[in-house]
Each structure stands twice: as C-alpha cells, then as structure tokens.
SELODREN-460336 format. One record per residue (C-alpha): residue in one letter; x negated, y negated, z. Coordinates in steps of 0.1 Angstrom, whole numbers, plus 2048, in hexadecimal, padded with zeros to 3 digits. Layout:
% residues N
type; xx; yy; zz
A; X; Y; Z
...
***
This chain:
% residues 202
type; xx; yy; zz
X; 7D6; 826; 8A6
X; 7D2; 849; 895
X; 7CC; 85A; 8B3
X; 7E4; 84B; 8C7
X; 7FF; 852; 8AF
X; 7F3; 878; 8AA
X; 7FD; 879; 8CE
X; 821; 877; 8D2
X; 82A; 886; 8AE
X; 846; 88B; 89F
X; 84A; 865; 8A8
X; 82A; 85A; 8A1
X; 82E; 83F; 8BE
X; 814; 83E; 8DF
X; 809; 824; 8F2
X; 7EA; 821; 900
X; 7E4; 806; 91D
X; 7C2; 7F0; 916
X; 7B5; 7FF; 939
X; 7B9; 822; 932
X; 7AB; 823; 90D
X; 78A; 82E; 918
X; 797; 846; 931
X; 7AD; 856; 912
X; 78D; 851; 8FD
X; 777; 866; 916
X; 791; 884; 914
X; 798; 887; 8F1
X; 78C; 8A2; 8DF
X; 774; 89D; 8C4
X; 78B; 8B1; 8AB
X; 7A0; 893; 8B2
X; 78A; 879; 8A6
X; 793; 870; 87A
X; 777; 87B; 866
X; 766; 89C; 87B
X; 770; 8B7; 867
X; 76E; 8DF; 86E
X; 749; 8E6; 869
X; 73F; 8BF; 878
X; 753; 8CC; 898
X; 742; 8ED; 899
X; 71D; 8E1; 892
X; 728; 8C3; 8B6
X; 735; 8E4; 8C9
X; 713; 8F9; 8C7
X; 703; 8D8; 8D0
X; 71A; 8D3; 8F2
X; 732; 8BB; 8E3
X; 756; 8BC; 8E6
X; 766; 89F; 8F6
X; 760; 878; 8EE
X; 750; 874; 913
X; 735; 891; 90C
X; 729; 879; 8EF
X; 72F; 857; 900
X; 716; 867; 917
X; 6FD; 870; 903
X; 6E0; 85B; 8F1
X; 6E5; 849; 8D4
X; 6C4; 853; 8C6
X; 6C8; 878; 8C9
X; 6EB; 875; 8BA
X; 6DB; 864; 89B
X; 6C0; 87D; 897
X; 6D8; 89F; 89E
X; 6F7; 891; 888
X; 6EC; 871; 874
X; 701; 857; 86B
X; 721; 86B; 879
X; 70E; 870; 89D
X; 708; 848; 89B
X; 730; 848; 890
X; 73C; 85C; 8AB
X; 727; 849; 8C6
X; 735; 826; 8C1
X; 758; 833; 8BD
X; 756; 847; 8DE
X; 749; 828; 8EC
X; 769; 812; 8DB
X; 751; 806; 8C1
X; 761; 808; 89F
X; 756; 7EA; 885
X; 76B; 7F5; 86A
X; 783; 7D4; 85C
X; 7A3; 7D8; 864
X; 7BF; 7D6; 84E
X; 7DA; 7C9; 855
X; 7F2; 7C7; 838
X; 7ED; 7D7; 816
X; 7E8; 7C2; 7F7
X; 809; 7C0; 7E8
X; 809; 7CF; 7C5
X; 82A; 7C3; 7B4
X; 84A; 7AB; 7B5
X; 86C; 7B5; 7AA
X; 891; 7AA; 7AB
X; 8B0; 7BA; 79F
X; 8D4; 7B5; 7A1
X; 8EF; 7CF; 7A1
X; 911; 7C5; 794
X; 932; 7C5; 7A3
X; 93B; 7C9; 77E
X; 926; 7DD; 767
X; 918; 7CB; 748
X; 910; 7D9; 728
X; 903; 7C1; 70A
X; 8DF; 7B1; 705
X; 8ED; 78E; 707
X; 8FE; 798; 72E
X; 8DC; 7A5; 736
X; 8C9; 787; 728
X; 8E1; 76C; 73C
X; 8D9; 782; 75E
X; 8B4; 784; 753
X; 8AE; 761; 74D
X; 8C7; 748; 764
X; 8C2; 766; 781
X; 8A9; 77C; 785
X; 88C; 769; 775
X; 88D; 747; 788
X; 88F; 762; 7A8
X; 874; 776; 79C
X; 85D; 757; 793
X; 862; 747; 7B6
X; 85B; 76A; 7C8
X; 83C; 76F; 7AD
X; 82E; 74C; 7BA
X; 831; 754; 7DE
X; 81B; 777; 7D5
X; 804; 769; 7BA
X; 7FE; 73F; 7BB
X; 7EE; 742; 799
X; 808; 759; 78B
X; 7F1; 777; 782
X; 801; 794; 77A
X; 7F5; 7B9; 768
X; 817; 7C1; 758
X; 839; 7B8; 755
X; 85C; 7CB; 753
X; 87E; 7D3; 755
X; 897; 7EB; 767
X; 8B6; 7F9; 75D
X; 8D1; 810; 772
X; 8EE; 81D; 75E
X; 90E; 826; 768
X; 907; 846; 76B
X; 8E9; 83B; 782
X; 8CF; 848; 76B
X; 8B1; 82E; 772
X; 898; 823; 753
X; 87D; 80D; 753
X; 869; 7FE; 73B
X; 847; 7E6; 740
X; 827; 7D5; 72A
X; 808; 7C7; 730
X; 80B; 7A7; 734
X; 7F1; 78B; 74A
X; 80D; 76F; 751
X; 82D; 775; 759
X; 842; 767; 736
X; 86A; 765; 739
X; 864; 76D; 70E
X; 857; 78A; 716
X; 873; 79B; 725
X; 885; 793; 704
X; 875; 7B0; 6F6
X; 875; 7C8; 712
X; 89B; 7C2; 712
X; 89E; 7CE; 6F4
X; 88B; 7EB; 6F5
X; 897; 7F8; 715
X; 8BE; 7F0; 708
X; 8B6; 80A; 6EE
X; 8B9; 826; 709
X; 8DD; 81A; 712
X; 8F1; 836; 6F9
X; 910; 81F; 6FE
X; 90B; 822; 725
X; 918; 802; 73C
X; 8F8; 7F2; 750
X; 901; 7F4; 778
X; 8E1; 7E3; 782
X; 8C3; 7CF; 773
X; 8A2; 7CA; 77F
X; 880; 7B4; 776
X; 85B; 7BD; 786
X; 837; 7B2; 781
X; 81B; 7C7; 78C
X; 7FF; 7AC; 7A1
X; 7DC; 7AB; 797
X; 7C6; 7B4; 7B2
X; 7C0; 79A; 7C9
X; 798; 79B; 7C4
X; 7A1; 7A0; 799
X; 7B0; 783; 79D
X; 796; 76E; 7B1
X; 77E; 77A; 797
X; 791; 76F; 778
X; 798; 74E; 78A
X; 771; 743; 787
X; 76F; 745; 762
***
C-alpha cells in the first residue's frame, strides 16, 4: 500500500490489479522498497542489485549471507512475501462529547445541569461501547469562551466518576475572568487495550 500510494502523489491513490502486482513488483526500484536506506542501496548496487526482479532472481542463501536479515527481508518481499500483521484500525485512545450553545452559559450551576442530565449519560454510553469494563487513564473537561479561547483541564483518574467532574468544574471555571461559556466538553483518555487485559486478571 506504501508503494502504490508513492505512485500517483500528490493524491496518494493507485490501484494496482491482483495480476499485475508482481509485474509492478519486478520493475520497482529497490530505492522504492520502505526500509533500504542510502548506504543499504549502495552496498545492493555494487553487488548488481537494483530492481525487485534482480533479487527475486537470485538465491535466497546468498542473499542471507551478503545482506543478513535485510537480504532474507528483501527476498520474500520481492517474491510478495511479507508476514508482518496487519493493522487495520488503530486502538482508539479517548472518548469525548461536547455541546456548543445556541445561547452562551456562564454560571457553575448551568454547567453542572449540561454536565450531568447531557453530556455524562452521552459520554458513559459512548465510554461503554469503547471500554466494556469502563477503564479509563484520566478524565476532563473542556471549555470554549466567547471569545473562542479553548481551556482544558484533566486528572488521573481509573473509572470514569460523574463526582469527579465536580471538582474539575470548579477549577477550570476559575479561568472564566467573567467570560460567557460558548461550548463545553467532557473526555476520558482509554487504557491500553493490553493494560487493560492485564489488570482484568488480578
């Protein structure tokens, strides 16, 4: 996928039918290939390497011996061979909600009634769909003022706690200097998925 996209740049976009990929393979330059870097490329030149097909062609052994573990690395990817996993969507790292208001808000109580009958309940139902047992690193809260200046503020924290955000409130509302509140946010940061599993045996 690297290469095909470093084909048709700016775009990024390239298409490679399944019966031509080797024939693309064979022709590509080694320089093309991620990981063979300047002096790599120069020590498979002086050897007679410069396309994928001059090392498809060659034996397995003798790429082993001249280049170690990047001549064995080259060989099996010149031949399609990669057994690298691959990923297919990142680990999500964090949750959030927010709400901007038609009508800005100013006082703790306005922020607490958003906070707990809104963005909570929303946040705890996305938070479950994430993280089934609720694991979480931190905790925090967001704050836009009418002037569009943004502040956050967060704490450690291992369950998500509507409490908590009692206190973070109040500490980010002392940032406010008489300022209205145009939108609010709440986030947790996940635990690693594997921190998580880990945790879960004790």
């Amino acid at each position: 996928a690297k290469v095909a996209s470093d084909m048709n740049k700016p775009n990024g976009q390239f298409v490679i039918p399944p019966e031509k990929v080797q024939e693309v393979v064979d022709k590509l330059p080694l320089e093309k290939i991620p990981g063979v870097g300047k002096v790599s490329l120069e020590k498979l030149h002086q050897a007679g390497f410069y396309l994928c097909e001059d090392i498809k062609n060659s034996d397995y052994r003798e790429l082993l011996r001249q280049f170690g573990r990047q001549g064995a690395s080259l060989w099996k990817r010149s031949h399609g061979i990669d057994d690298r996993e691959v990923v297919v969507e990142r680990e999500r790292k964090s949750v959030g909600v927010e709400r901007t208001f038609s009508q800005n808000i100013s006082t703790y109580d306005e922020c607490w009634q958003v906070i707990e009958e809104k963005l909570y309940p929303e946040l705890e139902k996305r938070l479950e769909r994430a993280s089934p047992d609720k694991s979480i690193i931190k905790q925090g809260i967001k704050l836009k003022f009418a002037d569009f200046q943004l502040t956050t503020i967060e704490h450690i924290h291992p369950q998500l706690e509507l409490e908590d955000f009692k206190l973070l409130l109040k500490d980010i509302l002392k940032r406010q200097n008489g300022r209205e509140i145009r939108l609010l946010g709440l986030s947790v940061m996940l635990k690693p998925e594997e921190q998580a599993r880990q945790l879960s045996f004790f």
